[in-house]
C-alpha positions in Angstrom: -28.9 192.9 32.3 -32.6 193.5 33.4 -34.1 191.4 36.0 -37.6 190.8 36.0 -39.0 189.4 39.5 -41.2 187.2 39.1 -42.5 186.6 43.1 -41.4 185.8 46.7 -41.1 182.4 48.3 -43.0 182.3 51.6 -39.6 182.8 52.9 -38.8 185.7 51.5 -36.4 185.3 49.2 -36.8 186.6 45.4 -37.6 184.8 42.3 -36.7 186.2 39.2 -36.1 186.3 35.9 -31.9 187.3 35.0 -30.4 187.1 31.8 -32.6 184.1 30.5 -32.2 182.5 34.0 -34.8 181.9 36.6 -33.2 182.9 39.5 -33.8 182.2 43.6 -32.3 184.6 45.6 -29.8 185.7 42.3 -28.3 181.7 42.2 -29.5 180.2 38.9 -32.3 177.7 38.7 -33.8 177.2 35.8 -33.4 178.4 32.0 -36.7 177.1 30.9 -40.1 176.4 32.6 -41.8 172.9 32.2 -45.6 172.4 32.7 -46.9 170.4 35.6 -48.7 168.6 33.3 -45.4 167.3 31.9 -43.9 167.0 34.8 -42.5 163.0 36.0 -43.5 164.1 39.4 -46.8 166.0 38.9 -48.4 164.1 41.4 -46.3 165.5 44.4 -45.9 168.8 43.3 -50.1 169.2 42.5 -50.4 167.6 46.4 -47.6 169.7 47.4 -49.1 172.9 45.6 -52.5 172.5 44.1 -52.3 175.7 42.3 -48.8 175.2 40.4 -49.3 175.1 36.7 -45.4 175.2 35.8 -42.1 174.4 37.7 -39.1 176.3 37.3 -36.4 173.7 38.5 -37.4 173.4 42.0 -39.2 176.1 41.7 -43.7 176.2 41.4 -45.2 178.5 39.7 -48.7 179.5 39.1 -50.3 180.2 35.5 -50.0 184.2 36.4 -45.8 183.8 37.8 -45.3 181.5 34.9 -46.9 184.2 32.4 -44.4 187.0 33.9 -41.2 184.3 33.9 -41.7 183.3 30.2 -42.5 186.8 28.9 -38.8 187.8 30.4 -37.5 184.7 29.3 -39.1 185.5 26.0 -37.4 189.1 26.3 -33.7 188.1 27.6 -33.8 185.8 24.2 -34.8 188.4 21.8 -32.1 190.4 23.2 -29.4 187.9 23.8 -30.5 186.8 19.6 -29.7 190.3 18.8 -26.2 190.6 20.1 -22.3 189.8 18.9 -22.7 186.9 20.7 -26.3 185.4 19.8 -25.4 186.0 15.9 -22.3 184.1 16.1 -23.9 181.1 17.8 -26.0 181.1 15.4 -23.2 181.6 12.6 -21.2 178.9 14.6 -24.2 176.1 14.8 -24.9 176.6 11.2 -21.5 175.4 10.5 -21.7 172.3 12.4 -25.0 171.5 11.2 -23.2 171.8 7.8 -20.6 170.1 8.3 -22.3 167.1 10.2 -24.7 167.1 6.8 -21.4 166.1 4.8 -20.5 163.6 6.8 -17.8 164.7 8.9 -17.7 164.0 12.7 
């Protein structure tokens, strides 16, 4: 599994990118990134850190860390689409998607 780090918290402990998981210190945050912009509390975490553009759980990145996080996000996907295991979720949710099209619950 690569790991892609993505920066260090003024503490010191590692962000990074792990299997389609942003990671703080290796404990899973966040699978996805959200903009600020979206964000219901935008208005704290823009006082909090003016430079933030996305937020990764807890986590506030800026437009350069959010670029490395969702190009390894981007790259644990392709990956993860490629395998045993991505194929037959897909094989598995286009079942259910049939079968909920016929009617049956």
């Amino acid at each position: 599994m690569d790991t892609t780090l993505v920066k260090h918290t003024r503490d010191g402990r590692a962000v990074e990118v792990t299997g389609g998981w942003i990671c703080l210190a290796g404990a899973p945050e966040a699978d996805r990134l959200v903009p600020v912009t979206e964000h219901p509390n935008r208005q704290a975490i823009l006082a909090a850190v003016p430079d933030a553009t996305h937020m990764a759980g807890r986590l506030p990145l800026t437009s350069a860390e959010a670029s490395v996080a969702r190009a390894a996000l981007m790259a644990a996907q392709a990956a993860f689409d490629a395998s045993p295991a991505g194929i037959a979720q897909r094989l598995r949710q286009a079942l259910w998607d049939k079968v909920a099209a016929e009617g049956v619950e």
